[in-house]
Structures are given as C-alpha cells and as structure tokens.
VEXLORO-57713 format. One record per residue (C-alpha): residue number from 1; residue in one letter; x, y, z. Coordinates in steps of 0.5 Angstrom, whole numbers, plus 500, padded with zeros to 3 digits. Example, Ala and Ser with C-alpha at 12.3 -4.5 7.8 and 13.67 -1.06 7.14 Angstrom:
<resi:1 | resn:A | x:525 | y:491 | z:516>
<resi:2 | resn:S | x:527 | y:498 | z:514>
//
This chain:
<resi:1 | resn:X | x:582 | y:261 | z:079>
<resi:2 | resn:X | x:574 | y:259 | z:079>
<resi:3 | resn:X | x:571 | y:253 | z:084>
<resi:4 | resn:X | x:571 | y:248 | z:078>
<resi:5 | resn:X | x:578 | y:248 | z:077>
<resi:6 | resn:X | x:579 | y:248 | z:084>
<resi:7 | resn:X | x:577 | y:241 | z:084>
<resi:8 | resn:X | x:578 | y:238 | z:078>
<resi:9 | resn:X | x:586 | y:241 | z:081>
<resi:10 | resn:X | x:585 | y:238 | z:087>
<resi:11 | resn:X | x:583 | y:231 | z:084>
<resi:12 | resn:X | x:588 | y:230 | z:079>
<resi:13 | resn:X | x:594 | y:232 | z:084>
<resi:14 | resn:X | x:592 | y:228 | z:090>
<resi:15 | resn:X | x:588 | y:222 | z:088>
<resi:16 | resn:X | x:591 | y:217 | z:082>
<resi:17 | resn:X | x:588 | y:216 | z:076>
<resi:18 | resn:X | x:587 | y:209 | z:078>
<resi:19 | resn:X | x:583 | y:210 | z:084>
<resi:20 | resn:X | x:578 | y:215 | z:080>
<resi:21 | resn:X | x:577 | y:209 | z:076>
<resi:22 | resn:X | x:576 | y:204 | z:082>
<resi:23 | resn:X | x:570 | y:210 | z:084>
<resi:24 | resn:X | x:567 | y:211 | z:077>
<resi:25 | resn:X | x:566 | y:204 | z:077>
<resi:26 | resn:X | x:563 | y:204 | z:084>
<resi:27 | resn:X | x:558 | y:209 | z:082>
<resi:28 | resn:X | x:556 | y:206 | z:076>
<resi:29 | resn:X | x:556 | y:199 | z:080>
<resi:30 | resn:X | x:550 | y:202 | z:085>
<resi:31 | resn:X | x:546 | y:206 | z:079>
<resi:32 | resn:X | x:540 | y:202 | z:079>
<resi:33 | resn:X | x:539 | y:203 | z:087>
<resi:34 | resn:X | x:540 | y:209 | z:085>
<resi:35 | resn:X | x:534 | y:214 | z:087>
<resi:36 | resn:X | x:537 | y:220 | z:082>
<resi:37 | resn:X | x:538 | y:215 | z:076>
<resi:38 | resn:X | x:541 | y:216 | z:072>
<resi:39 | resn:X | x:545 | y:220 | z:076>
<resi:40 | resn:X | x:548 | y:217 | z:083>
<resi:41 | resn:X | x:552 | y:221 | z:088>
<resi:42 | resn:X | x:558 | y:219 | z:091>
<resi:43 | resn:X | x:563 | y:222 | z:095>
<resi:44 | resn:X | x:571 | y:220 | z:097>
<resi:45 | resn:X | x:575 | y:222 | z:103>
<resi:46 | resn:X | x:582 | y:224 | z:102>
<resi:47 | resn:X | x:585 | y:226 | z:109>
<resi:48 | resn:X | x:581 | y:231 | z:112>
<resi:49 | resn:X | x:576 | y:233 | z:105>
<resi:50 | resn:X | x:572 | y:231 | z:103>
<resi:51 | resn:X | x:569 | y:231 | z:094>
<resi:52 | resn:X | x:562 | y:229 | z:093>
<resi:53 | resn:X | x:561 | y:225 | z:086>
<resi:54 | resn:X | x:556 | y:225 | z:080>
<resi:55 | resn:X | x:556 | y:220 | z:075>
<resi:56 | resn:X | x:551 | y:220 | z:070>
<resi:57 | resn:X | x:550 | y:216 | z:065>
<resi:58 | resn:X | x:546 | y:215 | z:058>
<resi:59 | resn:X | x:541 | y:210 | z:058>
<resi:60 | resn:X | x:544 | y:207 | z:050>
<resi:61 | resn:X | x:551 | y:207 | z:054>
<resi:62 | resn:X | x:549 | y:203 | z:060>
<resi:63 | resn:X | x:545 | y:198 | z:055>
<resi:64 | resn:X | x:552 | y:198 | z:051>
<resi:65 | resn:X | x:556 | y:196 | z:058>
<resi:66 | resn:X | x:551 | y:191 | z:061>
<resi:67 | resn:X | x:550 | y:187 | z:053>
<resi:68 | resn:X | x:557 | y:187 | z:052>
<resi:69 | resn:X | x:561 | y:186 | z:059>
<resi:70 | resn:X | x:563 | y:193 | z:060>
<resi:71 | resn:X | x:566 | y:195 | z:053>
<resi:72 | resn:X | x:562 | y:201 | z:049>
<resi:73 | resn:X | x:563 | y:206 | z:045>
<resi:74 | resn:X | x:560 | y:211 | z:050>
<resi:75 | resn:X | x:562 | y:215 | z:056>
<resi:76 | resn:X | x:559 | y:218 | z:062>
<resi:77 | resn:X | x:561 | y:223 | z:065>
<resi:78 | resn:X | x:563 | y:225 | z:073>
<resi:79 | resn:X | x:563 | y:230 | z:077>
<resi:80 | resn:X | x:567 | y:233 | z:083>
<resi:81 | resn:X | x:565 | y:238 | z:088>
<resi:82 | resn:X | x:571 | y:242 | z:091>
<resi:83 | resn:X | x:574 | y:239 | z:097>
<resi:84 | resn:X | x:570 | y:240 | z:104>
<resi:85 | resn:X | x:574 | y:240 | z:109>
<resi:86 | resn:X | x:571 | y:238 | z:115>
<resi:87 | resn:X | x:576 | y:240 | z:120>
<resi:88 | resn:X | x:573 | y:248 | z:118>
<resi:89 | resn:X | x:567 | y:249 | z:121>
<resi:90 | resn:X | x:564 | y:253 | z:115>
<resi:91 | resn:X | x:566 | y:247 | z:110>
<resi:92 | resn:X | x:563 | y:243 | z:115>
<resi:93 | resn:X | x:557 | y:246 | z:115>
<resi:94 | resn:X | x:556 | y:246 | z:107>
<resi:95 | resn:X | x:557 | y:238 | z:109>
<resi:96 | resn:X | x:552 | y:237 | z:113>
<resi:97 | resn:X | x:547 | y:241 | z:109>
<resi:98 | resn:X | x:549 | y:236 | z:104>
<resi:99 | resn:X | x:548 | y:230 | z:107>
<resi:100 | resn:X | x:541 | y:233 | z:110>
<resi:101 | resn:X | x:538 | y:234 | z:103>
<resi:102 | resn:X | x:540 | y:228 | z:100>
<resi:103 | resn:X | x:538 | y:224 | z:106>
<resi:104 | resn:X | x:531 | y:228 | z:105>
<resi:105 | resn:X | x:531 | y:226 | z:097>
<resi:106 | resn:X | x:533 | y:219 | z:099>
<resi:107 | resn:X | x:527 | y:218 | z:104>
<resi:108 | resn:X | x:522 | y:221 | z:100>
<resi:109 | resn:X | x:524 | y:216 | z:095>
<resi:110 | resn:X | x:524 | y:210 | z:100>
<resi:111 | resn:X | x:517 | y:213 | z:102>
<resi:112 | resn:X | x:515 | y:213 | z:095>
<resi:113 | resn:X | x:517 | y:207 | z:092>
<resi:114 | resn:X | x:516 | y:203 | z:097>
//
C-alpha cells in the first residue's frame, strides 16, 4: 500500500466526513492571509497524530463563492499527508521539519510584505 493511500485510509476510517467539511471550510476562511495562496497549509490533530493539510483553490472558484454566498459549480482540492505520530521520535522529527520550513516561508513573507 503506497503512503497516499495510507492517508486517504487513515482520514476516512478516523475522522467524520462532517469534520472534513468543518476543515476545508477553515482553510478556505484563512485563504486570503494566507502567505502559499492560493494554497493554504493546515493540519488536524487526531490523538497522537498529526496530518498536514492543503487546500488549493482556483481563483474563477473563489470569485464564484465569494460573489454567490458560498454556492459554485467549482471544486478544490485538499490534500493530506500521512499521520505523523509525535509520540515517535522519527515522526516527530519529520514534524519539526515541517513546522521549521513553514516557519521560515511565513517569516520570509512577513519580512517581505511588510
């Protein structure tokens, strides 16, 4: 079984497909601060694990949500990483990795923009 599967395994048997709703929402909410749009990184925590999030969204479906109250013919598309579990240090290490790089794009862009 490739990583992919893994995840998309992982999301569908342990979260609630009302819950991914709530988190794509989420994301879609923070889009315009975001500093990766028309992407947006997110991550949810289930248990001891964590899955890393993208959302990207086309600028014709963020027009058509924004100009019909959320309703569009569009779709976007999230993305999920396999969990990490941070109770293992290998996992943990892979997160704090993550966690730095986006920390360093976020302040680049900080520093850049403003």
């Amino acid at each position: 079984m490739t990583k992919k599967c893994d995840a998309e395994n992982f999301i569908h048997t342990h979260i609630d497909s009302r819950v991914l709703g709530q988190h794509g929402i989420q994301l879609l909410l923070e889009l315009r601060d975001s500093v990766f749009s028309p992407r947006i990184i997110g991550v949810m925590c289930i248990g001891t694990q964590l899955v890393f999030t993208s959302l990207r969204v086309g600028v014709e479906h963020l027009q058509e949500i924004e100009v019909n109250n959320g309703i569009s013919s569009h779709q976007s598309t999230i993305i999920y990483t396999q969990p990490y579990d941070f109770l293992l240090d290998a996992d943990r290490r892979k997160i704090y990795e993550a966690l730095f790089w986006f920390g360093v794009v976020q302040g680049s862009a900080k520093g850049f923009c403003y």
